[in-house]
N, C-alpha and C positions, 0 to 999 in steps of 0.2 A: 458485650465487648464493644467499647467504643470506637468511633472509624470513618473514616470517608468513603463510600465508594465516588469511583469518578464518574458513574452512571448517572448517579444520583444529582449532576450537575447538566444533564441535557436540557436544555430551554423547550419550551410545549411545540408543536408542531409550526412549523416555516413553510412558504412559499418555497416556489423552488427559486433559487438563484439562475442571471442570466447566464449564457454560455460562457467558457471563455477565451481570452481573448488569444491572437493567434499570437503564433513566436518565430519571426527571424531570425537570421544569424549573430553570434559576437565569435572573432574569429576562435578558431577553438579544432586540436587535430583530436580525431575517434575513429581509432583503431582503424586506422587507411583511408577515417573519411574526413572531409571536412569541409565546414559547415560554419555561417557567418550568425551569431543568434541576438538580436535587439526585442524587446518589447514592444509592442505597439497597441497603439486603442481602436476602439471599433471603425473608427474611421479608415486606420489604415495607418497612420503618422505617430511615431514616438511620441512618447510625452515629456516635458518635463528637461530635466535635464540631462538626459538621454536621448536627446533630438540629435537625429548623424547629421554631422558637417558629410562638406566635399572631402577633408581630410581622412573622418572617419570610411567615408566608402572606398578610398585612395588605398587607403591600412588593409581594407578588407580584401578588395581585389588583388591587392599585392601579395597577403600572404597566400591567395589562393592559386595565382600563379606560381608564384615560385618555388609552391613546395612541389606543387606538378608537374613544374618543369626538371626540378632535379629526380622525381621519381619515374618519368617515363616523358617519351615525345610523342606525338600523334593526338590520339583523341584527350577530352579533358573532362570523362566519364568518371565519376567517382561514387560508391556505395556509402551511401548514409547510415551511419551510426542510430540504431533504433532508439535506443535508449533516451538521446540527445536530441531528435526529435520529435519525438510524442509523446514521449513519457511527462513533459510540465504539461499536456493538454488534457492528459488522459488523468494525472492528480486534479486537475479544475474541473474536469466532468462530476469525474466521483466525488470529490468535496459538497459537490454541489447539488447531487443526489443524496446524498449522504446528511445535509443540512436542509434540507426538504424534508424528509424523513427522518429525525432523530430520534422517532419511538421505536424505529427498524435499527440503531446500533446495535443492539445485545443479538438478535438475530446475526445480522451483518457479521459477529465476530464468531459466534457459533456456528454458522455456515463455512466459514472460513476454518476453523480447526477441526469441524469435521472433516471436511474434505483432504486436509492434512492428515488424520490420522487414522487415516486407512491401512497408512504404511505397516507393511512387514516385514522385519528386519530378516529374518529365514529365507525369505523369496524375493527382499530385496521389490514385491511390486507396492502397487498401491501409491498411496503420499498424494501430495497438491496436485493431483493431474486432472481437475476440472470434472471430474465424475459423477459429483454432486449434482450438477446439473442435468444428468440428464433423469425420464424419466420415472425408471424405475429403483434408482438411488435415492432421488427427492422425497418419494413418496415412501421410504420404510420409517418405523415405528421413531425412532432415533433421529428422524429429521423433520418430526413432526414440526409445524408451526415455523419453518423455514421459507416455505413456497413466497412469502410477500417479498422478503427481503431477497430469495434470487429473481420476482418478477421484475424487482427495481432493478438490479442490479444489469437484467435483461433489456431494458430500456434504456442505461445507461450504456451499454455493449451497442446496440444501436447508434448512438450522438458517436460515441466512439470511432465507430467501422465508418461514417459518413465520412469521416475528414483524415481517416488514416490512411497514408498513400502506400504502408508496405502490407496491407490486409488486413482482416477483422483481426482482433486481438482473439487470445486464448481464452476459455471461460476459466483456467489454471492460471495464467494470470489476473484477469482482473479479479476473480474473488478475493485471491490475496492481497494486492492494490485495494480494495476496498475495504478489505479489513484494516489498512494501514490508513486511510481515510477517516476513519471510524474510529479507530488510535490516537488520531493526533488531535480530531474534534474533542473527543473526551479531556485528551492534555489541554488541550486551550481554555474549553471552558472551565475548565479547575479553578485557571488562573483567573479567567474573570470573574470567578467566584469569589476568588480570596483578595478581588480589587472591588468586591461587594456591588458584583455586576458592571460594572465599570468597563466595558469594551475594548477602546483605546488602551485605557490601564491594562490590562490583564493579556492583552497582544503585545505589548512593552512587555511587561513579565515573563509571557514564554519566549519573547523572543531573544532575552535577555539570559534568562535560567532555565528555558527548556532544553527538550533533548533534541531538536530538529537534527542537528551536527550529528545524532548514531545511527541515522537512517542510510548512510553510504552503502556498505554492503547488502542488506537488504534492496537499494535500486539495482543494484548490478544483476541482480536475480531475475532479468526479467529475458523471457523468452523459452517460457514451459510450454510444453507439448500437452494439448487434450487427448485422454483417453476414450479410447472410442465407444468402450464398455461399460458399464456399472462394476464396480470394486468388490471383491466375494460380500457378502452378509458376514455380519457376526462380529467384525472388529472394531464395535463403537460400543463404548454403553449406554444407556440413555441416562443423560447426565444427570435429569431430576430425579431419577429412583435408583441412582449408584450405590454405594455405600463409599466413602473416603478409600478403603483399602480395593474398590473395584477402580476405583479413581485412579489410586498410585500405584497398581498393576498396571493398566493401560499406560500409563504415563513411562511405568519403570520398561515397558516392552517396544517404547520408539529409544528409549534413552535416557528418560526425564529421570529427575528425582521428587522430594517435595516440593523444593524449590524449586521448579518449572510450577509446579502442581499451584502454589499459594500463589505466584506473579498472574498464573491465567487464570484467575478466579473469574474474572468478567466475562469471560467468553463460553464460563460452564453453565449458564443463567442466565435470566433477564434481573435478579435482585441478586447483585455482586457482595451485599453486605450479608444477607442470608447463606450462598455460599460458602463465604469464608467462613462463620458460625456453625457451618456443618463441619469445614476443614480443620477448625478449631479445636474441635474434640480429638483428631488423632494427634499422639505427643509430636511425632516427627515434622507436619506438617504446622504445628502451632506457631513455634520460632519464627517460621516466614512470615503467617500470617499478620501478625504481629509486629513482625520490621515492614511489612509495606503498606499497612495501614497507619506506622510512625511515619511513613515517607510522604504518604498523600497527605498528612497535614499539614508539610512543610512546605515552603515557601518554590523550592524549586524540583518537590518531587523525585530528587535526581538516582535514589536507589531502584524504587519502583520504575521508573520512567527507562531508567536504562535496563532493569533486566528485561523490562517486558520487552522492551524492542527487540534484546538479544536474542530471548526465548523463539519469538514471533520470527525475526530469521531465520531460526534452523528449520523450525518448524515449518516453515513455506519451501523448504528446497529438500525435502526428505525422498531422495529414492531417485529424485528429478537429474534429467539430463538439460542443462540447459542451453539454450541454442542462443548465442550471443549475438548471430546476424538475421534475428527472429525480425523481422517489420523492416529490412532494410531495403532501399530501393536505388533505381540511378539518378542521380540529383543531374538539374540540367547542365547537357553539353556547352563549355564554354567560346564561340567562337572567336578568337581572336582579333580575324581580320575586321570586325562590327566592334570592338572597343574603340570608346573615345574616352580617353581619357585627358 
């Protein structure tokens, strides 16, 4: 059966990329907080034409006064919105592990839906709760051959925790963040493939016909709780000696149907086109197969690109409560009487 997988466009083994870079305000309210966010280069100074006038910081402090002032008098303590400030640092961490190691994606995304699908819909426990990580879950039979891709991921959790001022992040969330890491490199590189390696090109392309725009709700996802336990045994199959119908039992018992089943072909494997050739065979599960390997050869991917994303959300918040003032902290007190403006 002919086909693309998007694996099959990772480039051989990269350095790692430098850190990146930090992020200040552009005025902006979250959810009670708010927070001024500019770019900036390692130096410290915007670049570009994004350089703040006097005007722009004039803008900035104003709206930060005034909405304070009509919300309360006194202090000018306000809780930082998690999401809004660490979440572009903690996507450049992982991008950037993640492109160090491209022979660790297929891992990286197997890691990630195992961990997802622990969940039991009868008991309501289990799902993305970080479980994976620990000891005695990493190591059963079904998560064989995962240990590199959470040691990176461990490292990366590390770079992470140093510069997060509302606490270490969840290993529940980053696995999932790095599987979405791991998601969008695959997307990218598609396109530089179909711009015949062409880099600049094919970053024009996704950025033009990709799907970056259906990642919204999946970020709002972020502020899962770790499990303190390992997840009962037993509710994983091991993907490379399933058979398709143990496949679409597990799938049909979180909710899925085929079609979840054919969009995640990449994450059942490390050879995505072999998978789908097994998925192939069952009738129900063909149709799909087959409409997303018509989609990866297309110019903007945009069936495949968008289910998986869809998919890849639910599947990240199965069972989860999540905690929406998860990394949030008190941003500095403003003294009034020390403004010159």
């Amino acid at each position: 059966m002919a086909g693309v997988s998007f694996l099959s466009t990772l480039p051989s083994l990269l350095p790692h990329s430098p850190q990146p870079s930090l992020l200040l305000a552009a005025p902006k309210h979250t959810n009670g907080g708010i927070c001024c966010q500019h770019k900036v280069d390692d130096s410290g100074v915007p670049d570009g034409q994004n350089r703040s006038n006097r005007r722009d910081v004039l803008s900035c402090f104003g709206a930060v006064i005034g909405v304070e002032m009509i919300g309360r008098s006194g202090s000018f303590t306000r809780m930082a919105n998690a999401a809004d400030l660490i979440q572009p640092n903690i996507k450049d961490t992982l991008s950037a592990a993640v492109k160090g190691y491209p022979d660790l994606v297929p891992s990286i995304l197997t890691l990630a839906l195992n961990d997802a699908m622990t969940y039991d819909k009868a008991t309501k426990s289990g799902g993305p709760n970080g479980s994976i990580s620990l000891s005695p879950e990493i190591s059963r039979p079904e998560n064989s051959g995962l240990s590199a891709a959470l040691n990176l991921l461990v490292e990366a959790k590390r770079d992470i925790d140093s510069y997060s001022k509302g606490g270490p992040i969840s290993f529940a969330d980053l696995i999932q963040f790095a599987a979405q890491a791991a998601v969008k490199k695959t997307f990218l590189d598609s396109a530089i493939r179909k711009c015949g390696g062409n880099e600049e090109k094919g970053r024009l392309l996704y950025t033009a016909y990709g799907s970056n725009g259906q990642w919204g709700l999946f970020d709002k996802q972020f502020g899962r709780n770790d499990a303190q336990d390992p997840d009962p045994e037993g509710r994983i199959p091991r993907w490379d000696k399933a058979s398709v119908q143990e496949m679409k039992d597990k799938f049909s018992a979180i909710g899925f149907g085929p079609r979840q089943l054919a969009v995640m072909s990449a994450f059942l494997g490390p050879d995505q086109l072999a998978t789908e050739s097994l998925l192939a065979s069952d009738p129900e599960v063909l149709p799909w197969v087959e409409k997303y390997q018509r989609s990866r050869e297309t110019v903007s991917q945009t069936d495949y690109e968008v289910d998986l994303i869809t998919t890849l959300t639910k599947l990240s918040s199965l069972g989860q409560q999540i905690n929406y003032e998860a990394y949030t902290y008190p941003v500095k007190k403003i003294e009034l009487s020390k403004l010159k403006l």
